[in-house]
C-alpha positions as CSV (number, residue, x, y, z in Angstrom):
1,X,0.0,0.0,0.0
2,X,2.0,3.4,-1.3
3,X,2.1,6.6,0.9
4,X,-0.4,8.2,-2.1
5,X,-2.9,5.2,-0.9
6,X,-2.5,6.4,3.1
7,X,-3.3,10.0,2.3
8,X,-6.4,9.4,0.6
9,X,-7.4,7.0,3.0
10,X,-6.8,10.1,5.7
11,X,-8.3,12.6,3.3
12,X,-11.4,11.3,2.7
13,X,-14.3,13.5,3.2
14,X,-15.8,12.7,7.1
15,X,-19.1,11.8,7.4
16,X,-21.2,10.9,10.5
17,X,-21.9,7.3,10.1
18,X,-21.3,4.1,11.5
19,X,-20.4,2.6,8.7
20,X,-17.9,4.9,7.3
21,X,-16.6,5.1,10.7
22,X,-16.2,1.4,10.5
23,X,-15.1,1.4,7.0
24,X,-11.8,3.8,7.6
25,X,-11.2,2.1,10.7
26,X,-10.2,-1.6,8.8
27,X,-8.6,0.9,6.3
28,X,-6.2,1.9,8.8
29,X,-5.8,-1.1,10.2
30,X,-4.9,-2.7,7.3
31,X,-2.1,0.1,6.8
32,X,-1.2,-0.6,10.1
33,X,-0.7,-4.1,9.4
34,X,1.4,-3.8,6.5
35,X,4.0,-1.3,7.7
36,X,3.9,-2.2,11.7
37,X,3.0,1.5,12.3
38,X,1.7,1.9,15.9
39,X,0.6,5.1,15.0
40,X,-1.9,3.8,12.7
41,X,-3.6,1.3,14.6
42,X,-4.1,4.1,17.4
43,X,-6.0,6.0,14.6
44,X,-7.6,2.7,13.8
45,X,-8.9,1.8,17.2
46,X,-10.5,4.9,17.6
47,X,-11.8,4.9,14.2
48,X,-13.9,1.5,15.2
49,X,-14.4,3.0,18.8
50,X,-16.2,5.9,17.3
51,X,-17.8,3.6,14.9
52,X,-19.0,2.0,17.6
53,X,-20.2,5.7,19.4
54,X,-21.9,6.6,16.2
55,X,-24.1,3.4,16.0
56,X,-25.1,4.2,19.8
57,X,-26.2,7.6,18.7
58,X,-28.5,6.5,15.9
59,X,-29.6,4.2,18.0
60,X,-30.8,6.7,20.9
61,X,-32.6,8.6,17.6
62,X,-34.7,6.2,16.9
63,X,-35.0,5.1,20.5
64,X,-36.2,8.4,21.8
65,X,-37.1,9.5,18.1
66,X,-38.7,13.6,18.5
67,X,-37.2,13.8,21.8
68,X,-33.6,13.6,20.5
69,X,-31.8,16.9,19.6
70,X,-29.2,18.9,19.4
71,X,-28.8,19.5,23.2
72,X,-29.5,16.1,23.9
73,X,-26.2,14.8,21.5
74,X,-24.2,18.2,23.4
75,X,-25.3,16.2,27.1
76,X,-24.4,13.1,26.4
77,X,-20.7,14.6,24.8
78,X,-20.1,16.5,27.7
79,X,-21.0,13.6,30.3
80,X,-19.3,11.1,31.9
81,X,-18.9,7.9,29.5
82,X,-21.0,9.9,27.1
83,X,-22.6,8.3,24.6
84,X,-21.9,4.5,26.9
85,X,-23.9,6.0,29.8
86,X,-26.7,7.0,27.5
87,X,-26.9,3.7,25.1
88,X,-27.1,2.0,28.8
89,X,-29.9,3.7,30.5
90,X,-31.4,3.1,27.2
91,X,-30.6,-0.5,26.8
92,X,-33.8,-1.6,28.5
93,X,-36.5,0.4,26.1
94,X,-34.4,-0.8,22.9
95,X,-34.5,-4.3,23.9
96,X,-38.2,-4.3,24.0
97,X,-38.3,-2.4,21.2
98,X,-36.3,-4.4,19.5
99,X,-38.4,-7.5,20.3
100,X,-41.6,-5.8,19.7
101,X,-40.3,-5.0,15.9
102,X,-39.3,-8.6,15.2
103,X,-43.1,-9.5,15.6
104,X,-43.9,-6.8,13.5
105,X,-41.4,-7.9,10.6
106,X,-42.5,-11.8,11.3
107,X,-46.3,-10.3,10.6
108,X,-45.1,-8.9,7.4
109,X,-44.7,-10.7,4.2
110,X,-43.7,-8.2,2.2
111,X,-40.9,-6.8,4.9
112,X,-37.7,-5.3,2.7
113,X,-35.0,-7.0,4.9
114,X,-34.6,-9.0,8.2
115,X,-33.7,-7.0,11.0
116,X,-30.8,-6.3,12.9
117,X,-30.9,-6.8,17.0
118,X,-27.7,-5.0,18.2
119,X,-25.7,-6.9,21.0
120,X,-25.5,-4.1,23.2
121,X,-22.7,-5.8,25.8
122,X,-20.6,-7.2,23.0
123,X,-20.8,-3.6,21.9
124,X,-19.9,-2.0,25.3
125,X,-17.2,-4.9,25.9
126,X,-15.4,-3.9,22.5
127,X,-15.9,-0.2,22.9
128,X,-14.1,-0.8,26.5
129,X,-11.5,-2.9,25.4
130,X,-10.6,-0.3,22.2
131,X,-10.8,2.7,24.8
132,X,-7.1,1.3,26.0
133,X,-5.5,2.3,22.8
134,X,-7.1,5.5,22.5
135,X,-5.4,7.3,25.7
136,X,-2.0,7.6,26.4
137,X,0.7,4.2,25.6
138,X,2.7,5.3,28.9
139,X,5.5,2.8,28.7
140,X,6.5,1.4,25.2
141,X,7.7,-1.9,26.7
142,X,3.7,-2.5,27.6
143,X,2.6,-0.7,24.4
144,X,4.6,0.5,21.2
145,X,7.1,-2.0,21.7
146,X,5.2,-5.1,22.8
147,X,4.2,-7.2,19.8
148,X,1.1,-9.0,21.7
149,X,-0.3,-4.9,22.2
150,X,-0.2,-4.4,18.3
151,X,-1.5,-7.7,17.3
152,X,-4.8,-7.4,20.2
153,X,-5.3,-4.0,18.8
154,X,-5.6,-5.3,14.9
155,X,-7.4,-8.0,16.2
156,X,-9.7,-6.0,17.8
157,X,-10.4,-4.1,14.8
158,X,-11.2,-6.6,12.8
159,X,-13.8,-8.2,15.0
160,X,-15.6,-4.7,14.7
161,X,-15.4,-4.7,11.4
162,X,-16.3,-8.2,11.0
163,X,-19.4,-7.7,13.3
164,X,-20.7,-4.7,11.6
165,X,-20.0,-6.0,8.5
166,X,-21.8,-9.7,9.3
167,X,-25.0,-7.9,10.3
168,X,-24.8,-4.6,7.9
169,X,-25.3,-7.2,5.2
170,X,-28.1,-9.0,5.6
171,X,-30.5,-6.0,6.9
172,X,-31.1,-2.6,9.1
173,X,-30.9,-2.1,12.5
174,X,-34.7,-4.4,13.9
175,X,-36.7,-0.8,15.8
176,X,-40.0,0.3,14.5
177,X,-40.3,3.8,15.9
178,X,-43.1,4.2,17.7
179,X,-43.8,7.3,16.0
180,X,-43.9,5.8,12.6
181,X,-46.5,3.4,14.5
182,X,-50.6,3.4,13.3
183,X,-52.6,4.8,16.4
184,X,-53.7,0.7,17.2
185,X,-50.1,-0.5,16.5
186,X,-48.5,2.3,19.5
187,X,-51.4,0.8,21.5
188,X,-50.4,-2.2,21.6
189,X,-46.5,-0.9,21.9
190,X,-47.4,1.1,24.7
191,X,-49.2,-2.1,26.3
192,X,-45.9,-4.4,25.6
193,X,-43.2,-2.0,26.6
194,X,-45.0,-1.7,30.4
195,X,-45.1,-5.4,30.4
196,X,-48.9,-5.7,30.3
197,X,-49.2,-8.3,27.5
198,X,-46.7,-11.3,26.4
199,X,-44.9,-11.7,23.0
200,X,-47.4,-13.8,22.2
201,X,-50.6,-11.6,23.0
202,X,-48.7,-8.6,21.2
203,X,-48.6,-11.0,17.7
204,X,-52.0,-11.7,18.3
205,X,-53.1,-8.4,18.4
206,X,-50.8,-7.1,15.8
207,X,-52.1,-9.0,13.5
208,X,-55.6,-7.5,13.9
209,X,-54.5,-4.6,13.1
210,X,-51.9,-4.2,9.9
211,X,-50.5,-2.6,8.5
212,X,-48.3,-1.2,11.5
213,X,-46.7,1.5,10.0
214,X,-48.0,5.1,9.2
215,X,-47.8,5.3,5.2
């Protein structure tokens, strides 16, 4: 890979997604690879760890949907853990959202693509694990020097990439926002997500009432 090759790769124009993020972060990587650059897979982890950040924030979109602004992106930057303290005190409400979409798309023949159910704690546990190359190396016998650091850090890279690119591939992130909900279908959201009906009596009643989404 030439030095022309590298530039672009760093010259590319940004843009707020998760899978460009993840995209230039196995770019790096690989350039990493190739020349044993330490630099470069420190640009690469926090390529995939803000890969990772960016997937939590259009997450919490849909998750909180009209509620989600400007200010709200500005809190969650400026807090503690940022965007991981935020994807976790949502965890619970995207889970069940979650779940309740998969009955939907099960309901619906003509559904474009199956849906994707994020692993929140495989996400957290990689975003963790990445953080560790993305502060100071302190001593270069632990870090720029120690052959086991540079290999964990590609390896770690690469099982981002491989997980985004595994479930980017066969469909788009599994949440019906409730907004985009007919009036019965948020009924019967609103029913499921305070635990008052099962899976099963949510399909059951679902299927009384499609379509589910507002056209």
């Amino acid at each position: 890979m030439s030095m022309s090759k590298l530039g672009d790769i760093l010259c590319r124009p940004r843009i707020c997604a998760a899978d460009w993020l993840v995209i230039q972060a196995r770019d790096l990587a690989a350039f990493a690879q190739e020349t044993t650059n330490p630099t470069l897979l420190v640009f690469s982890c926090l390529e995939a760890r803000n890969a990772i950040e960016q997937l939590w924030s259009e997450l919490l979109i849909v998750i909180y949907g009209g509620s989600v602004d400007r200010k709200f992106f500005e809190k969650c930057r400026r807090r503690r853990d940022g965007f991981l303290a935020a994807i976790k005190e949502a965890a619970p409400r995207y889970r069940q959202l979650s779940r309740f979409t998969a009955i939907c798309l099960q309901l619906d023949s003509q559904a474009p693509c199956d849906g994707i159910a994020w692993d929140l704690d495989r996400l957290k546990r990689l975003w963790h694990s990445l953080s560790s190359y993305c502060h100071a190396q302190a001593h270069p016998a632990a870090t720029l020097n120690c052959q086991e650091w540079f290999s964990r850090g590609l390896a770690l890279v690469h099982e981002v990439f491989a997980y985004f690119e595994q479930e980017m591939s066969r469909g788009a992130t599994a949440v019906l926002p409730p907004e985009n909900m007919t009036p019965e279908a948020r009924m019967i959201w609103e029913e499921f997500a305070d635990g008052r009906i099962t899976d099963d009596q949510a399909r059951i009643r679902l299927r009384l009432v499609q379509p589910l989404q507002c056209e």
